[in-house]
Every structure is written in C-alpha cells, then in structure tokens.
PDB file of N, H, CA, C and O in Angstrom:
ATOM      1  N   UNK A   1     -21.842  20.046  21.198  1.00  0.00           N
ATOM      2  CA  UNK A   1     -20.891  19.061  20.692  1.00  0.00           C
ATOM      3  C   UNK A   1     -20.152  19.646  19.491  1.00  0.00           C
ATOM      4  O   UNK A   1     -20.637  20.103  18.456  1.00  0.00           O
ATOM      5  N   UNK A   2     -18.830  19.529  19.864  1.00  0.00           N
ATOM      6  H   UNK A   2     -18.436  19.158  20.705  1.00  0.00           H
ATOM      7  CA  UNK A   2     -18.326  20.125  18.682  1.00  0.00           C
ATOM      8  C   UNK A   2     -18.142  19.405  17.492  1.00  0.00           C
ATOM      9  O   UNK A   2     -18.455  18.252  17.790  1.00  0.00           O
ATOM     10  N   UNK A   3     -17.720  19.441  15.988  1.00  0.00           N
ATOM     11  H   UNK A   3     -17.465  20.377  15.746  1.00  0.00           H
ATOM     12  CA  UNK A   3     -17.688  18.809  14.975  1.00  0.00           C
ATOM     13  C   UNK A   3     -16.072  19.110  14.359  1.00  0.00           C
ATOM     14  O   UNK A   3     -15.543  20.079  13.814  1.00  0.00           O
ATOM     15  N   UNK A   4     -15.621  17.775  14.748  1.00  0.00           N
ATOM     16  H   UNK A   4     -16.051  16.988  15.191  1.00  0.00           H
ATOM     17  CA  UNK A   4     -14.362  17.655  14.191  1.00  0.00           C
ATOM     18  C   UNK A   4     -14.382  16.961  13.405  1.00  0.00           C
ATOM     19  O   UNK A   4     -15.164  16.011  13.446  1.00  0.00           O
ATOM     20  N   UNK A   5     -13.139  17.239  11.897  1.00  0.00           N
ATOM     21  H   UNK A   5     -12.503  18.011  11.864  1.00  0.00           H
ATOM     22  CA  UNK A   5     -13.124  16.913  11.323  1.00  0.00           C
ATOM     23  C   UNK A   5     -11.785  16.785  11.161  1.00  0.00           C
ATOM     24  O   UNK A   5     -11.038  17.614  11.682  1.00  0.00           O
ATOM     25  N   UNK A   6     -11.192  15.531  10.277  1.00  0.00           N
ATOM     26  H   UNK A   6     -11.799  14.858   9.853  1.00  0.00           H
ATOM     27  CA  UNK A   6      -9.653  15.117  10.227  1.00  0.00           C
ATOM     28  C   UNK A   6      -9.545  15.174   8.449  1.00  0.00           C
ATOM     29  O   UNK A   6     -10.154  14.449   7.662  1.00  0.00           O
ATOM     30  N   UNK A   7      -8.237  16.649   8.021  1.00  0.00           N
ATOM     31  H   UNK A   7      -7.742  17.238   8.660  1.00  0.00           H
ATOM     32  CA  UNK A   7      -8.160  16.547   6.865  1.00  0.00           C
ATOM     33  C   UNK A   7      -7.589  15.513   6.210  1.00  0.00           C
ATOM     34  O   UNK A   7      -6.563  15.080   6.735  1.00  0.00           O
ATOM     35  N   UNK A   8      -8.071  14.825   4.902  1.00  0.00           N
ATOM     36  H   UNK A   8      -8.904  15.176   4.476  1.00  0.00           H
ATOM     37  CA  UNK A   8      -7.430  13.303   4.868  1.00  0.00           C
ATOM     38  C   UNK A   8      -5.926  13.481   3.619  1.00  0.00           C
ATOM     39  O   UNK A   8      -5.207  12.635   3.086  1.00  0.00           O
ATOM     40  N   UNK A   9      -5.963  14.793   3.557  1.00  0.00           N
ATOM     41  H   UNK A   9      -6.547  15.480   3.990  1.00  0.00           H
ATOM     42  CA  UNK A   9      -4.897  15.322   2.609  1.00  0.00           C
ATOM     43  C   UNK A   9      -3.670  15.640   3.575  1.00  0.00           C
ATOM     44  O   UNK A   9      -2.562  15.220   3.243  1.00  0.00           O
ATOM     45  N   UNK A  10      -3.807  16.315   4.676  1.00  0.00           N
ATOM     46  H   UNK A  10      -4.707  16.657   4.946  1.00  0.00           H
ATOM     47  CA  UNK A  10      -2.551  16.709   5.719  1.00  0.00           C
ATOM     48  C   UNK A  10      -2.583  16.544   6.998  1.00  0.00           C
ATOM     49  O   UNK A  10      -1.744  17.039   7.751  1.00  0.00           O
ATOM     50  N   UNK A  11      -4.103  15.429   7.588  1.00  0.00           N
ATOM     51  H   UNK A  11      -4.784  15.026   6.977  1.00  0.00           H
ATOM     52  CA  UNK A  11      -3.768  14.697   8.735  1.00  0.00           C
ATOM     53  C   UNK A  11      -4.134  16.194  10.073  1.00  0.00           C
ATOM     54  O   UNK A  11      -4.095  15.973  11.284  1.00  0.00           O
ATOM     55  N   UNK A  12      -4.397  17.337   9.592  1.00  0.00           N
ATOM     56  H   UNK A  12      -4.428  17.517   8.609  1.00  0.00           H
ATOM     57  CA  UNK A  12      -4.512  17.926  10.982  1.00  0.00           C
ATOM     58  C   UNK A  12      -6.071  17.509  11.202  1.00  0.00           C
ATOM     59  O   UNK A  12      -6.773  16.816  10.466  1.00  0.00           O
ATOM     60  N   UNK A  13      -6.370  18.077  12.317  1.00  0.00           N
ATOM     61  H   UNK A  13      -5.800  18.640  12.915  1.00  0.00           H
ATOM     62  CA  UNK A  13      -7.626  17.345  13.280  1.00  0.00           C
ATOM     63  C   UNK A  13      -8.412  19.618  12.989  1.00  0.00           C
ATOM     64  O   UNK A  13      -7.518  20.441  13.185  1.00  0.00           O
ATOM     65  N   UNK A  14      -9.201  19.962  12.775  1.00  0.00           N
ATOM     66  H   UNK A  14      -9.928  19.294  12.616  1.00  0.00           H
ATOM     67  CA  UNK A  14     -10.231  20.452  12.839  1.00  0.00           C
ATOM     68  C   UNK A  14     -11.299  20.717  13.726  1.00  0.00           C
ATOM     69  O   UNK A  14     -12.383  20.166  13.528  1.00  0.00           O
ATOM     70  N   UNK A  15     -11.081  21.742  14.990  1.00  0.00           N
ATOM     71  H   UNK A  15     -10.201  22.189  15.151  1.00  0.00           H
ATOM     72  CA  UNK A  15     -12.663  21.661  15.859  1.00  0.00           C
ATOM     73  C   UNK A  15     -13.466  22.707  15.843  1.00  0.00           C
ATOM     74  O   UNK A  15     -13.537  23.191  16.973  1.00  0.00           O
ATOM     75  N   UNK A  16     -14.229  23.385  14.907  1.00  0.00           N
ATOM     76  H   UNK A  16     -14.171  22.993  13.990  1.00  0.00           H
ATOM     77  CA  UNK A  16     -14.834  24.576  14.763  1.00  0.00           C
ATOM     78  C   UNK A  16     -13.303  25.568  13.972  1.00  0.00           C
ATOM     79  O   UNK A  16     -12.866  25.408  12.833  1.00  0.00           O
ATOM     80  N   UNK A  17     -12.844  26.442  14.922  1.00  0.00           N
ATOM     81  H   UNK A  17     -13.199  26.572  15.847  1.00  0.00           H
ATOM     82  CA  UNK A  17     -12.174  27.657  14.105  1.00  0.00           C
ATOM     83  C   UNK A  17     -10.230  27.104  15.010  1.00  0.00           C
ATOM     84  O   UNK A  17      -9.185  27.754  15.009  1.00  0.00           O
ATOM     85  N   UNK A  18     -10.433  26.166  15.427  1.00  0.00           N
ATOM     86  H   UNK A  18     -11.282  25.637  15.427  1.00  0.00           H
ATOM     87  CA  UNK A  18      -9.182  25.837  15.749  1.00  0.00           C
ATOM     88  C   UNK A  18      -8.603  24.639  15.430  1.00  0.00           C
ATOM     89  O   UNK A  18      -9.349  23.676  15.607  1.00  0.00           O
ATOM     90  N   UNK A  19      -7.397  24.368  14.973  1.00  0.00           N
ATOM     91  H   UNK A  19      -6.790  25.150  14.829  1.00  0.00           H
ATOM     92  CA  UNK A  19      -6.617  23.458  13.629  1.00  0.00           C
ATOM     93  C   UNK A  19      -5.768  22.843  15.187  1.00  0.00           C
ATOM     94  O   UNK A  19      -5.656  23.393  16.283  1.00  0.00           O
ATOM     95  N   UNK A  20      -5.440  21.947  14.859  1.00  0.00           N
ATOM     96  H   UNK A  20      -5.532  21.500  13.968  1.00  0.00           H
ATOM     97  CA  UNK A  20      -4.443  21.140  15.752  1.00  0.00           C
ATOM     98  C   UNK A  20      -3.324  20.646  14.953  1.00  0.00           C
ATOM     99  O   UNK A  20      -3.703  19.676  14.298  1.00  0.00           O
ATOM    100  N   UNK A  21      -2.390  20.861  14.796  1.00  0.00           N
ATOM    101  H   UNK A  21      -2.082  21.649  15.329  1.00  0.00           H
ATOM    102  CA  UNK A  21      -1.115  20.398  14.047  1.00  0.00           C
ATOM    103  C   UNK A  21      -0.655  19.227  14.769  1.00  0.00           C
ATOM    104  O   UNK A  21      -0.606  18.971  15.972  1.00  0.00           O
ATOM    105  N   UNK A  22      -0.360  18.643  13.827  1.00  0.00           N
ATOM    106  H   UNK A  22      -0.400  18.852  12.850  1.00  0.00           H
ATOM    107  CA  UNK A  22       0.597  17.369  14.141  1.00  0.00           C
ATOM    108  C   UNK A  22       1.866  17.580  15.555  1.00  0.00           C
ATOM    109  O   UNK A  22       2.127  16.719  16.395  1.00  0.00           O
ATOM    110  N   UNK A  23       2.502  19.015  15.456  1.00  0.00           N
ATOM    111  H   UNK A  23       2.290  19.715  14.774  1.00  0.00           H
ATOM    112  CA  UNK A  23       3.525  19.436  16.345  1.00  0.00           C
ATOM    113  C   UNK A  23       3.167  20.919  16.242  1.00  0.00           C
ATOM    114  O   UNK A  23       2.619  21.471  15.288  1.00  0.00           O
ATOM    115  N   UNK A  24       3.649  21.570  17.608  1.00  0.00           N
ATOM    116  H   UNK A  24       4.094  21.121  18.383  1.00  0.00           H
ATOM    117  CA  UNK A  24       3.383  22.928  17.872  1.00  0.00           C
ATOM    118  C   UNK A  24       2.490  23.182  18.194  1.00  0.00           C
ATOM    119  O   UNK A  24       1.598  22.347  18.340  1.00  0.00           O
ATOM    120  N   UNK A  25       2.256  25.179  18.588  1.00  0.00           N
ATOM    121  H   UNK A  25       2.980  25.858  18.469  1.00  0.00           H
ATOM    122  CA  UNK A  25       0.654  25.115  18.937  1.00  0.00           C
ATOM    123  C   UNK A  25      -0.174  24.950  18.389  1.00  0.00           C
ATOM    124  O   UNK A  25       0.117  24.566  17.257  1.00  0.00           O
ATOM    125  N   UNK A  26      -1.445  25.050  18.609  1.00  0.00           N
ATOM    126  H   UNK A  26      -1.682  25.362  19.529  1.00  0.00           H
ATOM    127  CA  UNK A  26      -3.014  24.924  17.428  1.00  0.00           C
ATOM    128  C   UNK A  26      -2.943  26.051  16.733  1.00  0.00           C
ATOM    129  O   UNK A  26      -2.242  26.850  17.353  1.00  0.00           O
ATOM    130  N   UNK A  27      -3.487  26.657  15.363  1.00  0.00           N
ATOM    131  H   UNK A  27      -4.057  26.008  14.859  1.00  0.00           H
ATOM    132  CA  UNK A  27      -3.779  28.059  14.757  1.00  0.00           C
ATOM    133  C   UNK A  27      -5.129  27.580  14.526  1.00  0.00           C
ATOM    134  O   UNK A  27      -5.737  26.573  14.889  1.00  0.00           O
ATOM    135  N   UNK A  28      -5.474  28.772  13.690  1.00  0.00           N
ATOM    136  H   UNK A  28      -4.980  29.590  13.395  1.00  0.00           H
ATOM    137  CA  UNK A  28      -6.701  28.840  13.060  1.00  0.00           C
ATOM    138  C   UNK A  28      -6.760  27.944  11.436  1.00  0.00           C
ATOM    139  O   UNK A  28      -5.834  27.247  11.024  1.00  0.00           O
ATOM    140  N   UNK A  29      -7.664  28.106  10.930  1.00  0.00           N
ATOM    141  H   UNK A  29      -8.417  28.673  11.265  1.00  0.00           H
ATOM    142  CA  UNK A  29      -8.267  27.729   9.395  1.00  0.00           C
ATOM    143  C   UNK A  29      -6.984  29.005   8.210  1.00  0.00           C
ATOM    144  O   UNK A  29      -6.395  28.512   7.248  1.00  0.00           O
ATOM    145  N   UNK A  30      -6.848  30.195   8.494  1.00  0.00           N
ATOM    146  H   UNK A  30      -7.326  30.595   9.275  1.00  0.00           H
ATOM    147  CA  UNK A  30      -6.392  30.794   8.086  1.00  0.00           C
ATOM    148  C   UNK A  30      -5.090  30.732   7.684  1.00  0.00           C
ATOM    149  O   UNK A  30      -4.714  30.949   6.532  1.00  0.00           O
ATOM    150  N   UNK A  31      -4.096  30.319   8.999  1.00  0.00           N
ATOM    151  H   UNK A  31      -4.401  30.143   9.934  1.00  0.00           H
ATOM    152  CA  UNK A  31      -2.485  30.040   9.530  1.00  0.00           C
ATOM    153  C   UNK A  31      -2.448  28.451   8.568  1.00  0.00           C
ATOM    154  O   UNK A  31      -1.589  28.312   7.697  1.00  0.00           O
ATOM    155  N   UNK A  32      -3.475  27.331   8.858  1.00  0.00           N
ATOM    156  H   UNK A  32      -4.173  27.443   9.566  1.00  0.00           H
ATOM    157  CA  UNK A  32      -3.293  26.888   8.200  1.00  0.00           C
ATOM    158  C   UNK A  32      -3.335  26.636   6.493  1.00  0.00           C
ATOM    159  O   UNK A  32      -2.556  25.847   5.959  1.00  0.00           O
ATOM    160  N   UNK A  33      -4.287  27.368   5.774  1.00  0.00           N
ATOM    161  H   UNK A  33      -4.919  28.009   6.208  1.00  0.00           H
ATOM    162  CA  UNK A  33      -4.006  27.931   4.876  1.00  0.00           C
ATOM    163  C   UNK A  33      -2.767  28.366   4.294  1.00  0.00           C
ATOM    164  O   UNK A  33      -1.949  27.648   3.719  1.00  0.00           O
ATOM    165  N   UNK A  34      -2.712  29.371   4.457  1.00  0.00           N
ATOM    166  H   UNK A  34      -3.377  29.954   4.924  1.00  0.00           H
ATOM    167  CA  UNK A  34      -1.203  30.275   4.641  1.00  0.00           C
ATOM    168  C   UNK A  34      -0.375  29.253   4.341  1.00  0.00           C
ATOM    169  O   UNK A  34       0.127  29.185   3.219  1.00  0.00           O
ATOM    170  N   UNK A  35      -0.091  28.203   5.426  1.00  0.00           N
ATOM    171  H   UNK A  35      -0.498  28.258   6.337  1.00  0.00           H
ATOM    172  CA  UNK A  35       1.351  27.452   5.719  1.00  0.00           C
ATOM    173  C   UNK A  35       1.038  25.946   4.828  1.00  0.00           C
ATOM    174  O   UNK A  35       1.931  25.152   4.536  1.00  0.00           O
ATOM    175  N   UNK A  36      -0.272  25.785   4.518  1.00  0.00           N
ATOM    176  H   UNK A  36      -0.998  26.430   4.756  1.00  0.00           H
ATOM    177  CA  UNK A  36      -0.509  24.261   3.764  1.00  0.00           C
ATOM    178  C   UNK A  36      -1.090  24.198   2.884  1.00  0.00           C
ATOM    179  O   UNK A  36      -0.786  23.705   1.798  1.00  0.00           O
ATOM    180  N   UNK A  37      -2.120  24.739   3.240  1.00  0.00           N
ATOM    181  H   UNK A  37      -2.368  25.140   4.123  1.00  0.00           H
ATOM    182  CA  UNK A  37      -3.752  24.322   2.230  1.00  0.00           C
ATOM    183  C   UNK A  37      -3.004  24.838   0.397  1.00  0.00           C
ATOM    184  O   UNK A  37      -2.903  24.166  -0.630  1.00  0.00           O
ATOM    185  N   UNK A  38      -2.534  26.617   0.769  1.00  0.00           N
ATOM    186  H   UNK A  38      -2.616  27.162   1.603  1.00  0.00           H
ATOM    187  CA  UNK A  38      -2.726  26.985  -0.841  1.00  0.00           C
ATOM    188  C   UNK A  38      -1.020  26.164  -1.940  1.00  0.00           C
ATOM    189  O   UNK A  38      -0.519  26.581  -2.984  1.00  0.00           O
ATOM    190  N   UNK A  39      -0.732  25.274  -1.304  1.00  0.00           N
ATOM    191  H   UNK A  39      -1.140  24.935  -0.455  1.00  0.00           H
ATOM    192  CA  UNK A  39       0.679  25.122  -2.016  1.00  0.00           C
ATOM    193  C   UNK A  39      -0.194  23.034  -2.224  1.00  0.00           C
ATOM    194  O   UNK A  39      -0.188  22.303  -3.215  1.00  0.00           O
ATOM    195  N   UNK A  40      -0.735  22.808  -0.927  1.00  0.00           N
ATOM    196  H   UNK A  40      -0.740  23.401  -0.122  1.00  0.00           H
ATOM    197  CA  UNK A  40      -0.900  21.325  -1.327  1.00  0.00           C
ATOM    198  C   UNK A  40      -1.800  20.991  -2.606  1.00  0.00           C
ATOM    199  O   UNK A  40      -1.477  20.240  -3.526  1.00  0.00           O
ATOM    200  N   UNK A  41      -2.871  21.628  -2.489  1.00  0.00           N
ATOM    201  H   UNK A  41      -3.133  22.238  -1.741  1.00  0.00           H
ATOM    202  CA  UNK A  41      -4.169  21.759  -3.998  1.00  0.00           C
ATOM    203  C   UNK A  41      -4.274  20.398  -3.963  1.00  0.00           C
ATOM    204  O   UNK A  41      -3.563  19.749  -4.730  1.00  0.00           O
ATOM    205  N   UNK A  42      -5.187  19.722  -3.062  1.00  0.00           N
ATOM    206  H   UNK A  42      -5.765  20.249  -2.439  1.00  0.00           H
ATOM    207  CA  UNK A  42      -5.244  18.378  -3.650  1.00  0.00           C
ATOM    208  C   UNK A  42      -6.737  18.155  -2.778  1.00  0.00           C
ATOM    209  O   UNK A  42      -7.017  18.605  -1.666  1.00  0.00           O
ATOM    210  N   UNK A  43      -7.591  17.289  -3.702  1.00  0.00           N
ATOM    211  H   UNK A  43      -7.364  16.924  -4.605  1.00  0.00           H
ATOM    212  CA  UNK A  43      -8.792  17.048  -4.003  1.00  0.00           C
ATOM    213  C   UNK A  43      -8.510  16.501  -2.555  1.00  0.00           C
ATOM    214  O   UNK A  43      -7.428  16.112  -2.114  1.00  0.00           O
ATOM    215  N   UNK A  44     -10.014  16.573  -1.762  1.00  0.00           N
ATOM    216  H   UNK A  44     -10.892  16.889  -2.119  1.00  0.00           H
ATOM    217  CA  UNK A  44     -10.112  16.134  -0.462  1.00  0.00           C
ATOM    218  C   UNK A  44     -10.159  17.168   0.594  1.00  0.00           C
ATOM    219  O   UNK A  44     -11.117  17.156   1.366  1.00  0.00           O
ATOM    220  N   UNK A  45      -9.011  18.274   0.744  1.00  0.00           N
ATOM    221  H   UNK A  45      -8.232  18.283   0.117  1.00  0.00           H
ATOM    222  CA  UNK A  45      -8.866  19.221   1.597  1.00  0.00           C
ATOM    223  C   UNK A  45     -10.045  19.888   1.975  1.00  0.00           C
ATOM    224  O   UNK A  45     -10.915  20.381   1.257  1.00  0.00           O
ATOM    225  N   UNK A  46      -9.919  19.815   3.739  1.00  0.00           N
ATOM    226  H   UNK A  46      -9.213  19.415   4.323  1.00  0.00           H
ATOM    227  CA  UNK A  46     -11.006  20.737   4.032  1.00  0.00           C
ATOM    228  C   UNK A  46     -11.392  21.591   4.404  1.00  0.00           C
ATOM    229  O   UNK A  46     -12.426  21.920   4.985  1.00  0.00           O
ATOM    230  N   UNK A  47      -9.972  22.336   3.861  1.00  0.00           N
ATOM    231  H   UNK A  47      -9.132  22.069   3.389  1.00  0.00           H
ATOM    232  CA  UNK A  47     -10.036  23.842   4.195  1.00  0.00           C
ATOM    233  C   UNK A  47      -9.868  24.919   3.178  1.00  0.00           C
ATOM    234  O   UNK A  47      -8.956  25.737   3.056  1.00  0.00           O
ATOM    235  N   UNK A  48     -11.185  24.701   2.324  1.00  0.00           N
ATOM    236  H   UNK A  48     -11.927  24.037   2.423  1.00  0.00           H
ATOM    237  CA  UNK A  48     -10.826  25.472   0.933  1.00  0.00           C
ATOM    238  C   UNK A  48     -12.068  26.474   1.177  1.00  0.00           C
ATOM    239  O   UNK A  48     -11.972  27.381   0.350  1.00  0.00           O
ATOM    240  N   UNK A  49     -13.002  26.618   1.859  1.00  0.00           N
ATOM    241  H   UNK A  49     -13.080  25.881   2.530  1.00  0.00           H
ATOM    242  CA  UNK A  49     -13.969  27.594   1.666  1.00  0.00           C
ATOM    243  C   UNK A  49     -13.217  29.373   2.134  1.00  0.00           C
ATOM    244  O   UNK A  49     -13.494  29.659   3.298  1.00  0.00           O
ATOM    245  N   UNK A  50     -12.753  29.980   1.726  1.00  0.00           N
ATOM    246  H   UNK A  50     -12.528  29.747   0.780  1.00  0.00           H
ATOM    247  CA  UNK A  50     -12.533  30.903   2.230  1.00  0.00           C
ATOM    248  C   UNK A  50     -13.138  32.172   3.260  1.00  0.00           C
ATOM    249  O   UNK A  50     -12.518  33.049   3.862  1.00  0.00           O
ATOM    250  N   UNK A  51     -14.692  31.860   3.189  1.00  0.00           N
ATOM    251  H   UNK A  51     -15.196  31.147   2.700  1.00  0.00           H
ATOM    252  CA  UNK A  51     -15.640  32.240   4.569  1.00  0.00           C
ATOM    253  C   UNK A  51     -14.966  31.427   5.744  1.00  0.00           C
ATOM    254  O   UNK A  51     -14.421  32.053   6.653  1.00  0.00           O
ATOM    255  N   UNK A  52     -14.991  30.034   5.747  1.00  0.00           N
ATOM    256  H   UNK A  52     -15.434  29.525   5.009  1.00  0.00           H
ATOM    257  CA  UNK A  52     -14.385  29.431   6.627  1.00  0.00           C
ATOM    258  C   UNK A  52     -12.575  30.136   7.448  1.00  0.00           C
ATOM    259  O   UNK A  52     -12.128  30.428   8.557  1.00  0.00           O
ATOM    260  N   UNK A  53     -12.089  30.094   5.899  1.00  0.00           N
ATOM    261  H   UNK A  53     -12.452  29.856   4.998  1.00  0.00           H
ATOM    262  CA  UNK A  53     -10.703  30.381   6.361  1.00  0.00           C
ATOM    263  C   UNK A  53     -10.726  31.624   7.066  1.00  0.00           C
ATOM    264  O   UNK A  53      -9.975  31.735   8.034  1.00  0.00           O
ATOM    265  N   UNK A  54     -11.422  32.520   6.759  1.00  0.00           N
ATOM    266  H   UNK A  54     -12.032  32.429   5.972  1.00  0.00           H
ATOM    267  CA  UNK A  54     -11.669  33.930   7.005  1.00  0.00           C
ATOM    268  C   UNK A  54     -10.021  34.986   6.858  1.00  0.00           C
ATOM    269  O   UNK A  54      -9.039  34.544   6.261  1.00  0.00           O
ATOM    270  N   UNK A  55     -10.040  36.071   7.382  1.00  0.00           N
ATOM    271  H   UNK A  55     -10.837  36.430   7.867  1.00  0.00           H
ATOM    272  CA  UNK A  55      -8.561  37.035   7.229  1.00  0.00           C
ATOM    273  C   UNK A  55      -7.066  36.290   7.095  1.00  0.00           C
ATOM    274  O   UNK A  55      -6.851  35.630   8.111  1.00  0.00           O
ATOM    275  N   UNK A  56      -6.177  36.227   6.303  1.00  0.00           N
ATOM    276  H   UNK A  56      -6.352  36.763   5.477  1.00  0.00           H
ATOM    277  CA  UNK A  56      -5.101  35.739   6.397  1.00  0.00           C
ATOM    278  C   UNK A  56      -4.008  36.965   6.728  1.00  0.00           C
ATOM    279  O   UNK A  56      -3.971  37.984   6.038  1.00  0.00           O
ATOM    280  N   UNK A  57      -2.959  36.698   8.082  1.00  0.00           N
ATOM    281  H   UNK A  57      -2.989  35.871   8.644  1.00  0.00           H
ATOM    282  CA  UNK A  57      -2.884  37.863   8.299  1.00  0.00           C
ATOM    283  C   UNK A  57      -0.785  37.707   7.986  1.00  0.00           C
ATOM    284  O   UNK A  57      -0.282  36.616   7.717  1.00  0.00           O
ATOM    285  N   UNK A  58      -0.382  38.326   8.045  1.00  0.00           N
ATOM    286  H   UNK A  58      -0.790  39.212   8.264  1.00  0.00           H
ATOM    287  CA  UNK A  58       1.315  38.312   7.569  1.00  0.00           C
ATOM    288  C   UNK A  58       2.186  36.953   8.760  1.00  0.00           C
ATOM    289  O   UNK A  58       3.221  36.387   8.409  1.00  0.00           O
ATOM    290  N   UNK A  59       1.741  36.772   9.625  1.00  0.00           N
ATOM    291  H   UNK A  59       0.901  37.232   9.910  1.00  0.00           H
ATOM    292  CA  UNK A  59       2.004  36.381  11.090  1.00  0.00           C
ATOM    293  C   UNK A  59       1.774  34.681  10.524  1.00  0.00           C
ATOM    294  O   UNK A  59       2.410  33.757  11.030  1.00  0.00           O
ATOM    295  N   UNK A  60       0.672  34.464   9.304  1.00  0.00           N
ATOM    296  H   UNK A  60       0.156  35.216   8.894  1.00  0.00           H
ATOM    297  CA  UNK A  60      -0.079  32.875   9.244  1.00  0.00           C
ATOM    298  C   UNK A  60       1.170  32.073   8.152  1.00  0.00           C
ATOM    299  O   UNK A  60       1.360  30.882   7.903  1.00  0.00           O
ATOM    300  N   UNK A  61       1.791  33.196   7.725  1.00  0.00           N
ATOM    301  H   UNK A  61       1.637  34.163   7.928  1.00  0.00           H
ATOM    302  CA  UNK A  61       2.550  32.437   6.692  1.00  0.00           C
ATOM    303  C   UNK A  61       3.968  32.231   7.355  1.00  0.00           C
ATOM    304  O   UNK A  61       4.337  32.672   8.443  1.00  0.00           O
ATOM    305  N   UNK A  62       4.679  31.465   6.458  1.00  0.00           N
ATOM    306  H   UNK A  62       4.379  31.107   5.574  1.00  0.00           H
ATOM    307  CA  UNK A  62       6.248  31.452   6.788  1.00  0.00           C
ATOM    308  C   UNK A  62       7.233  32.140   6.139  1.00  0.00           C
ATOM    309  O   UNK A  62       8.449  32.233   6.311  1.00  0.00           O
ATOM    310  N   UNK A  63       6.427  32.622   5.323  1.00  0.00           N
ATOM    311  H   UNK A  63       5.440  32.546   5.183  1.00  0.00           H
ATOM    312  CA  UNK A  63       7.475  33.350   4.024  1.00  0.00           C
ATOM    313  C   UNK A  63       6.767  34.736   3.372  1.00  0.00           C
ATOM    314  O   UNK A  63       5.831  35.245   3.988  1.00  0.00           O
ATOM    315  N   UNK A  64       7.105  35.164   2.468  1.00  0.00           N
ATOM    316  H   UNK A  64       7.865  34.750   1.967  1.00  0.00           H
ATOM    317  CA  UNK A  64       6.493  36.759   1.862  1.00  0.00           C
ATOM    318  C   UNK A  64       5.437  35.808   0.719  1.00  0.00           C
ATOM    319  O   UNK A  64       4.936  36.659  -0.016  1.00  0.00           O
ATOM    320  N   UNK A  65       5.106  34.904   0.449  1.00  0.00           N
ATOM    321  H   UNK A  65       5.514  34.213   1.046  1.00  0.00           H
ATOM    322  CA  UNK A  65       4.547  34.735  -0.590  1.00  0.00           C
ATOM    323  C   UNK A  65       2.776  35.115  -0.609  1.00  0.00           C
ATOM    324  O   UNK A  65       1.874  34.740   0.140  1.00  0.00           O
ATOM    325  N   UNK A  66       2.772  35.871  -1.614  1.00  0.00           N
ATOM    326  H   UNK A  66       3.505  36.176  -2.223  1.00  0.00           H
ATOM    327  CA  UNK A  66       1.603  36.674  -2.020  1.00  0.00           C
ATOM    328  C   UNK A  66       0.491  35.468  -1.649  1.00  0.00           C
ATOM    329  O   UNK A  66       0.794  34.293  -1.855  1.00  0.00           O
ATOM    330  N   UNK A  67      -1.053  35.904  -0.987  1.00  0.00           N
ATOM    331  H   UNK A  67      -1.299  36.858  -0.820  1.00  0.00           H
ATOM    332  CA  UNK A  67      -1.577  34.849  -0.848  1.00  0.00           C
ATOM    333  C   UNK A  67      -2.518  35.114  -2.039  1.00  0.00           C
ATOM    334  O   UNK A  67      -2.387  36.161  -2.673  1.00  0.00           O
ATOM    335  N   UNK A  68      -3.623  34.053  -2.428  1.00  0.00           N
ATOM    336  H   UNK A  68      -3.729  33.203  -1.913  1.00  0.00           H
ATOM    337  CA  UNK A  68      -4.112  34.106  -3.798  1.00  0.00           C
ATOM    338  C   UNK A  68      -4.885  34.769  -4.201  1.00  0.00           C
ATOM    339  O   UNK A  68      -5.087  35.536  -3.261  1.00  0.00           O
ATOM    340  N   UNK A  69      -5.583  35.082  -5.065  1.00  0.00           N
ATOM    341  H   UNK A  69      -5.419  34.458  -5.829  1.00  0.00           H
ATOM    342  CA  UNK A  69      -6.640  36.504  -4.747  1.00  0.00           C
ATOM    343  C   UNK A  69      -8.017  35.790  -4.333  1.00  0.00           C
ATOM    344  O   UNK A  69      -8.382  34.622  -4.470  1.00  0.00           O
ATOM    345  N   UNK A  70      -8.525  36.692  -3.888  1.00  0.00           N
ATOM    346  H   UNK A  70      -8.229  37.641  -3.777  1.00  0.00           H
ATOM    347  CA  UNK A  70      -9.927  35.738  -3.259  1.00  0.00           C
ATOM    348  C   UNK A  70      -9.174  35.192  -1.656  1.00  0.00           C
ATOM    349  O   UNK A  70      -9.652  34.253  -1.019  1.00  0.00           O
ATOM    350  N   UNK A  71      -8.469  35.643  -1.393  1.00  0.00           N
ATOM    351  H   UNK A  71      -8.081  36.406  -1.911  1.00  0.00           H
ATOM    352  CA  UNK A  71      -8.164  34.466  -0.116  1.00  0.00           C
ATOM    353  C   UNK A  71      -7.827  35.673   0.692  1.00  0.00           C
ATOM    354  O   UNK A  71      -7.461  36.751   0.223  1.00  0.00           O
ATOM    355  N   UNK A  72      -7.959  35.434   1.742  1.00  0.00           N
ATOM    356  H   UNK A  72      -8.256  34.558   2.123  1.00  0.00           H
ATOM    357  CA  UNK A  72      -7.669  36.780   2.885  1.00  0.00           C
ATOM    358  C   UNK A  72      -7.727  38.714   2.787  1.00  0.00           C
ATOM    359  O   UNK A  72      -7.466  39.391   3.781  1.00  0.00           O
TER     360      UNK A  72
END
C-alpha cells in the first residue's frame, strides 16, 4: 500500500518518489523542489528533507537559478 500524502502548502498529491501536479506530467520530489518547494518556504511543506528530494538535476528547474547548498 502505498502512502500518499497531499502537500497542504501547494496542493500536489505525493506517492512514494512520484509528485502529481495539479496539470502536466508527474515528476519526482526533486523537479518539484526545483520548480516550488525552494522559492515557497512555508511551514507545512512536505518536501523539505533533502534525502527524500534526492539529485536535483538542470532539466527539474525552469530557470538557471542556483539551487541552495545542501540541496542536490
């Protein structure tokens, strides 16, 4: 049984290592990172462990912005 979880900060749905977006395809913990997690910073999010997030790779972001240290 898998364990999903629904972030209550940006509404995506969570099932193990695959993110479901509101629109588009699914990514990983990472892509979402990249594109949400490090700009929203808000208490609740449940995608802050960076073991979890694991590699952030150039492909997860939308833009050149440096990701944080400690993170990918």
């Amino acid at each position: 049984m898998n364990n999903i979880q629904t972030c209550p900060v940006c509404g995506v749905t969570v099932s193990g290592s695959v993110v479901r977006f509101s629109n588009g395809s699914s990514g990983s913990p990472a892509r979402l990172f990249a594109r949400v997690c490090q700009y929203a910073k808000k208490t609740g999010c449940i995608n802050t462990d960076p073991e979890k997030i694991g590699e952030i790779k150039a492909e997860d972001a939308y833009g050149t912005d440096p990701m944080p240290k400690g993170i990918g």
